[in-house]
Structures are given as C-alpha cells and as structure tokens.
Biopython code that builds the backbone (N, CA, C, O; Angstrom):
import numpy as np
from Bio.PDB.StructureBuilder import StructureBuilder

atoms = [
    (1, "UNK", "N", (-69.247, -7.907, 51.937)),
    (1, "UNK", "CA", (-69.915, -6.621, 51.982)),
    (1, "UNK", "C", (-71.410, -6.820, 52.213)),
    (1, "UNK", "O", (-71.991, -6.263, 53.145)),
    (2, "UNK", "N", (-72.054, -7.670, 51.296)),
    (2, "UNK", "CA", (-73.669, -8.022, 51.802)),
    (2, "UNK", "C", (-73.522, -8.298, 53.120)),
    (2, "UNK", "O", (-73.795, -7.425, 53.944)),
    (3, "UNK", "N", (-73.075, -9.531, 53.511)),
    (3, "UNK", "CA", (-73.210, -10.343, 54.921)),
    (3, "UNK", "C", (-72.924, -9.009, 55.954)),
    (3, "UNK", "O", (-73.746, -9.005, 56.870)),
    (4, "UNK", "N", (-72.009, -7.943, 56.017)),
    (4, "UNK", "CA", (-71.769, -7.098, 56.866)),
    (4, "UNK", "C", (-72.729, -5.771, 56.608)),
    (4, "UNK", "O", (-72.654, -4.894, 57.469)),
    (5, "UNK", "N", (-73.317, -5.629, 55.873)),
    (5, "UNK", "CA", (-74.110, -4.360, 55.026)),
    (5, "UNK", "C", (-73.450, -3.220, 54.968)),
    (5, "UNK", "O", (-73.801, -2.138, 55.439)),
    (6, "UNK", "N", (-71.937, -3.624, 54.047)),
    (6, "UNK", "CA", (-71.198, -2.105, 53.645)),
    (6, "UNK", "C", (-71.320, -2.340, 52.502)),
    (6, "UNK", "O", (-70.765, -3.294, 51.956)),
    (7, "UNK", "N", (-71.867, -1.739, 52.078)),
    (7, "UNK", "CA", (-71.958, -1.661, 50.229)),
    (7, "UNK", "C", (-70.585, -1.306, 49.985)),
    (7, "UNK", "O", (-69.908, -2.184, 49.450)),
    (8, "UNK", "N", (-70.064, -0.294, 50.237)),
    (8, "UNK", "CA", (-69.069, 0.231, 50.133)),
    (8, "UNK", "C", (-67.226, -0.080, 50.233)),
    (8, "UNK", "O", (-66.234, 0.595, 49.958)),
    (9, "UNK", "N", (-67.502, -1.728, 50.879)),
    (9, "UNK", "CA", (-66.365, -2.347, 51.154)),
    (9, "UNK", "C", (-65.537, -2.597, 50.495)),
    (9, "UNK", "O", (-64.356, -2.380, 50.768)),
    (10, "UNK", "N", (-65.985, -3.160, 49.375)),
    (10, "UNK", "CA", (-64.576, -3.519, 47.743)),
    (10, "UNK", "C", (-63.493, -1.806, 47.652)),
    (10, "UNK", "O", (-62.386, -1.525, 47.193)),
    (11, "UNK", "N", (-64.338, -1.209, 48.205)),
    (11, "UNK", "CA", (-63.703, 0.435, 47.906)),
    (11, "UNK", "C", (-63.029, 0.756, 49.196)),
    (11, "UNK", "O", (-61.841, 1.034, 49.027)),
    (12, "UNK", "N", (-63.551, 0.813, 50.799)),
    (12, "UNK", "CA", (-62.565, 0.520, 51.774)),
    (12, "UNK", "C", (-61.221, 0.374, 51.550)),
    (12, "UNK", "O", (-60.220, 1.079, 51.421)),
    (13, "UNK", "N", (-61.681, -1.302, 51.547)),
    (13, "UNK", "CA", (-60.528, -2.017, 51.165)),
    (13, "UNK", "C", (-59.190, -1.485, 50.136)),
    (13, "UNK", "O", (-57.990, -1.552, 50.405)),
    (14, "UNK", "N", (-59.870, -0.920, 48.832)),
    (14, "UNK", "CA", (-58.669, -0.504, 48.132)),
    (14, "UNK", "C", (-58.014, 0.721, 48.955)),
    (14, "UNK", "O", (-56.791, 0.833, 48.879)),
    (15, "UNK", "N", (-58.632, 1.515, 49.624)),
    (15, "UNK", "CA", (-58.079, 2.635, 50.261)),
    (15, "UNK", "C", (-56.922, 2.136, 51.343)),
    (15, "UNK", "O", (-55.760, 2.522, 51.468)),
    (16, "UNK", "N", (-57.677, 1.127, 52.085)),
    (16, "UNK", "CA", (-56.524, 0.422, 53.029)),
    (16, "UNK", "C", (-55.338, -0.216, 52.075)),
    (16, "UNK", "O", (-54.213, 0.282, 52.110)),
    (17, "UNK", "N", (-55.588, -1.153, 51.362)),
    (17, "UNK", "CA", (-54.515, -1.130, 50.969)),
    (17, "UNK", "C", (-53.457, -0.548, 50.030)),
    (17, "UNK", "O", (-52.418, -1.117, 49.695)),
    (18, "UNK", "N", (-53.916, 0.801, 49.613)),
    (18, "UNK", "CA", (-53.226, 1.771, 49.377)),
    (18, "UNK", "C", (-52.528, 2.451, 50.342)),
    (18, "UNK", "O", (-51.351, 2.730, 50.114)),
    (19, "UNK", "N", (-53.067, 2.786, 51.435)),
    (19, "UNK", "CA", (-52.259, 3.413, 52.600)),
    (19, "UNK", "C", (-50.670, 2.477, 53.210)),
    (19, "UNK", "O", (-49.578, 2.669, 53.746)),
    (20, "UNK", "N", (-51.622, 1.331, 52.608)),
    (20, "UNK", "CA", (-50.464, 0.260, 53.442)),
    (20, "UNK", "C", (-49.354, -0.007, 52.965)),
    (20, "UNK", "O", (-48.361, -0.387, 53.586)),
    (21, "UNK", "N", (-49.496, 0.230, 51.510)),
    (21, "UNK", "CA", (-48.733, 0.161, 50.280)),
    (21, "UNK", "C", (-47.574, 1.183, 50.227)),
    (21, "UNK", "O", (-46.379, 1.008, 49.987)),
    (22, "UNK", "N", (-48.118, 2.051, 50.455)),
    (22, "UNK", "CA", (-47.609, 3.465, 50.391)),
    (22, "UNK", "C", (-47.556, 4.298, 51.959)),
    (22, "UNK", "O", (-47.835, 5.477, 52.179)),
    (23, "UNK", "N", (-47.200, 3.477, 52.712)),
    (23, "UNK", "CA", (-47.112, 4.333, 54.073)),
    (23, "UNK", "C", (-45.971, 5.555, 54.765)),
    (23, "UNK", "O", (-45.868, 6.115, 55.857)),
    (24, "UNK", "N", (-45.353, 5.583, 53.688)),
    (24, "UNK", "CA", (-44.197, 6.617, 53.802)),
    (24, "UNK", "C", (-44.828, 8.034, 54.091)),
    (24, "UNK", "O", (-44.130, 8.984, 54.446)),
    (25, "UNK", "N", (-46.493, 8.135, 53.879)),
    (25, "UNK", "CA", (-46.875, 9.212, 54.330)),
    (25, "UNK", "C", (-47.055, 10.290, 53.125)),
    (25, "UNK", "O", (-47.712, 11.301, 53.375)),
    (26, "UNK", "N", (-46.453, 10.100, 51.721)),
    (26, "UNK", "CA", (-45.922, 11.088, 51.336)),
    (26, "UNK", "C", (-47.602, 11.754, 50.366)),
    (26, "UNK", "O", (-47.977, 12.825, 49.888)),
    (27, "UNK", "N", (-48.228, 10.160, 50.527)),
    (27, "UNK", "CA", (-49.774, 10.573, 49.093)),
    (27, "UNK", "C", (-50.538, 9.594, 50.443)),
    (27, "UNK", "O", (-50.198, 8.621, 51.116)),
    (28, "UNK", "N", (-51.550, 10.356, 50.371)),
    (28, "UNK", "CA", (-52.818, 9.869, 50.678)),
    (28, "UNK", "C", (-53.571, 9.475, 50.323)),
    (28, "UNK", "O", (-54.101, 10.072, 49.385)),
    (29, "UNK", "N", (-54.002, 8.562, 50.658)),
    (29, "UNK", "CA", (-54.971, 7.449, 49.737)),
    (29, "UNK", "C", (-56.222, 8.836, 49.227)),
    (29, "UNK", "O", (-56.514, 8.945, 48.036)),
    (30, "UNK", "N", (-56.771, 9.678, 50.162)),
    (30, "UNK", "CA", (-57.632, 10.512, 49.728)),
    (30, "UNK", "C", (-57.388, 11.462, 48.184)),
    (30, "UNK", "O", (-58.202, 11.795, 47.323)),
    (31, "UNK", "N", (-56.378, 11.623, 48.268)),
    (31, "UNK", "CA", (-56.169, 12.505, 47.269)),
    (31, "UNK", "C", (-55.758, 11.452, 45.822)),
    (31, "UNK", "O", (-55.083, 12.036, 44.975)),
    (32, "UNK", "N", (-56.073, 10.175, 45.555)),
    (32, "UNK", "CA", (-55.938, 9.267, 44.987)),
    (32, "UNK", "C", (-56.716, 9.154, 44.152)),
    (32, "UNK", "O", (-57.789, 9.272, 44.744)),
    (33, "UNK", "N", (-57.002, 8.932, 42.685)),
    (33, "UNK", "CA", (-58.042, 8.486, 42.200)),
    (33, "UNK", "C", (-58.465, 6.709, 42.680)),
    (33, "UNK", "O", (-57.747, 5.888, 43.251)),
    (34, "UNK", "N", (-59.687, 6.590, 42.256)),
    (34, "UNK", "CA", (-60.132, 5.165, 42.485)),
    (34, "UNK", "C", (-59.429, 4.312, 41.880)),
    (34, "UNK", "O", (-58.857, 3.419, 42.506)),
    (35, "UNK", "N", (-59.323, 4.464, 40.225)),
    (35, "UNK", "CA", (-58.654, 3.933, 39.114)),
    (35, "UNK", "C", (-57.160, 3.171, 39.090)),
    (35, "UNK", "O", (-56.760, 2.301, 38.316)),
    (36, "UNK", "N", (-56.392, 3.896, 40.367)),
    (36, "UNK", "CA", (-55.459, 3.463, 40.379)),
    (36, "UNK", "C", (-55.500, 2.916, 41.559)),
    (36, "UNK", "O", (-54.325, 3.195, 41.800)),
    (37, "UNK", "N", (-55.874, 2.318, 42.609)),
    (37, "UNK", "CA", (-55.946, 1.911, 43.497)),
    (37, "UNK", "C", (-55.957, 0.365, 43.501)),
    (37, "UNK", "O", (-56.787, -0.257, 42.838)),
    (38, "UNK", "N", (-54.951, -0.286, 44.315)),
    (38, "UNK", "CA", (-55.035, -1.735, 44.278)),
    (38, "UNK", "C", (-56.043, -2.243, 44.341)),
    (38, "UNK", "O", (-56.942, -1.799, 45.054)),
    (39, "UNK", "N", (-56.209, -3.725, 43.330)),
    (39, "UNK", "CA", (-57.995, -3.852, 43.664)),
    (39, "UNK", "C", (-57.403, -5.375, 44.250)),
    (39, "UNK", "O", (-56.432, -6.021, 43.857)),
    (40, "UNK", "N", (-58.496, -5.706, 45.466)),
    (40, "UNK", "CA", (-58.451, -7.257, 46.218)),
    (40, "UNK", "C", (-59.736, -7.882, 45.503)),
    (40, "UNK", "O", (-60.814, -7.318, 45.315)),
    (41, "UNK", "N", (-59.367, -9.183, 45.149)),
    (41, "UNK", "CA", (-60.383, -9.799, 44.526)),
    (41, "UNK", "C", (-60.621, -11.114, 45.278)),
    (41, "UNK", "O", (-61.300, -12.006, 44.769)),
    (42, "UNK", "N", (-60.169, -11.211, 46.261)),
    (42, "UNK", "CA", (-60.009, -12.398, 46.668)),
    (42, "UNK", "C", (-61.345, -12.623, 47.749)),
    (42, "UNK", "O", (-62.397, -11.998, 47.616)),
    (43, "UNK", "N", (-61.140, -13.464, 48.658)),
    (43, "UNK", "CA", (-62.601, -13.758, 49.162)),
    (43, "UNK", "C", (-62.439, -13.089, 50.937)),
    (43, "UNK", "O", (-61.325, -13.205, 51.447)),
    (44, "UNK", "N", (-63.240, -12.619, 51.531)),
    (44, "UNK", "CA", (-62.945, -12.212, 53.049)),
    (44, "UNK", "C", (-64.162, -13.089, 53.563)),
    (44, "UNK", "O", (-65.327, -13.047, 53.169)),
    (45, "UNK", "N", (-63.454, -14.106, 54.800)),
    (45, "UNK", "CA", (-64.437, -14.767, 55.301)),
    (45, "UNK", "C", (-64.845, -13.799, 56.637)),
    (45, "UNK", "O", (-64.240, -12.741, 56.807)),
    (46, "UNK", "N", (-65.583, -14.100, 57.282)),
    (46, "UNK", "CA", (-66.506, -12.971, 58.310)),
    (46, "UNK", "C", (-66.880, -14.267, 59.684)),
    (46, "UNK", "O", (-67.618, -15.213, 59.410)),
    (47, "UNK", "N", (-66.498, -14.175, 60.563)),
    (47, "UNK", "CA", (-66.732, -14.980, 61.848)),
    (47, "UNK", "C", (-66.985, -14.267, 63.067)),
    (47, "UNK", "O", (-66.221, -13.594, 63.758)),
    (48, "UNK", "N", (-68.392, -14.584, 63.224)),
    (48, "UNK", "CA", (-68.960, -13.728, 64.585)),
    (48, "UNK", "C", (-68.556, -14.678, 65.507)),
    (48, "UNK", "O", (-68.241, -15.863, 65.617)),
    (49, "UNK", "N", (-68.769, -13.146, 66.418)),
    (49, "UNK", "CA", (-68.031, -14.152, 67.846)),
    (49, "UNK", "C", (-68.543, -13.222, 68.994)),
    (49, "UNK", "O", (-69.155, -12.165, 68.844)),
    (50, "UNK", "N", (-68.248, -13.702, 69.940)),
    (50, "UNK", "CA", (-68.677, -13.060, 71.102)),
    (50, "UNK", "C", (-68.230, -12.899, 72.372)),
    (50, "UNK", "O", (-67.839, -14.001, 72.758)),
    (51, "UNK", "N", (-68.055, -11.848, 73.450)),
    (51, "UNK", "CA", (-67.522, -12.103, 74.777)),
    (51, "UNK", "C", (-68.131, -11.593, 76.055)),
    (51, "UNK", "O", (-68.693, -10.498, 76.031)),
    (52, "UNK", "N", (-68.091, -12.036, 76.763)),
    (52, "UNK", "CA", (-69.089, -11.591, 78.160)),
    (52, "UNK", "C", (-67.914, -11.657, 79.245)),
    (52, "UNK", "O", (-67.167, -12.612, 79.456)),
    (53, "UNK", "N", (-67.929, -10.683, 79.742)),
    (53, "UNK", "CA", (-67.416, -10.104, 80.911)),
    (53, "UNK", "C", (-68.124, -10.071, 82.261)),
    (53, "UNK", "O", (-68.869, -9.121, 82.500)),
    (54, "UNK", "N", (-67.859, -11.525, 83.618)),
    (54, "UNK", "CA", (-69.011, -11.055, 84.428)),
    (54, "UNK", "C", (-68.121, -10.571, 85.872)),
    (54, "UNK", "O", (-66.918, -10.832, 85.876)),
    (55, "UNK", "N", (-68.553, -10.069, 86.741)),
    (55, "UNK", "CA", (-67.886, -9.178, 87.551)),
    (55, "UNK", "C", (-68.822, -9.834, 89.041)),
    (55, "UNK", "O", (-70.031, -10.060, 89.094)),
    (56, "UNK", "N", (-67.986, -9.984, 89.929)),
    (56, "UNK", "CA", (-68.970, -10.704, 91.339)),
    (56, "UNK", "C", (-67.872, -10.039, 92.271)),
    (56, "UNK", "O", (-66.641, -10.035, 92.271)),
    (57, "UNK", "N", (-69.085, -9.352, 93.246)),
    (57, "UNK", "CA", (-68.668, -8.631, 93.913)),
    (57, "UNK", "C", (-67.850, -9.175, 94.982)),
    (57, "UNK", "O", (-67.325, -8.422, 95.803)),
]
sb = StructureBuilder()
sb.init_structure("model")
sb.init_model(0)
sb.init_chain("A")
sb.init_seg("    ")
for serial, (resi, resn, name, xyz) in enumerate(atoms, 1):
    if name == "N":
        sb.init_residue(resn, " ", resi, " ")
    sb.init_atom(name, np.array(xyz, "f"), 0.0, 1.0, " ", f" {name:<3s}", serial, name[0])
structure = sb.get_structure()
C-alpha cells in the first residue's frame, strides 16, 4: 500500500476477497460490514514493468 500510495489497500483487498468468496451474487461486498470481511495478512510483492509498442511505416 505505501510503495503503490493506496492507503486504502488492506481494505480493497478485503472487499475483493469477499466478492470472490461469495460470488453467487446473492450479498455484496458493499452492503457488508468491514468487521466481517476476510482479512489477508500476508505479504503482496509489487514488480514494475514496462512495454513499448513501435510501429514503422
């Protein structure tokens, strides 16, 4: 979350994997409290990368 500047990511995350959890459609992660929401504690590594596209006429 620092390295990418989402403060907000540990919380993302639980939303995604609530949806994913529960994809039958029937509850929405929105209408969810936080409290119950799967929590990931584990580590997310982050690898920039890059691609260039060149075009000759």
């Amino acid at each position: 979350a620092n390295e990418l500047n989402i403060p907000e990511l540990p919380t993302l995350i639980c939303y995604f994997l609530f949806d994913q959890l529960h994809a039958d459609g029937h509850r929405s992660s929105a209408n969810v409290p936080l409290q119950i929401m799967p929590v990931y504690r584990g580590r997310i590594d982050v690898f920039n990368s890059a691609m260039a596209t060149f075009f000759a006429p």
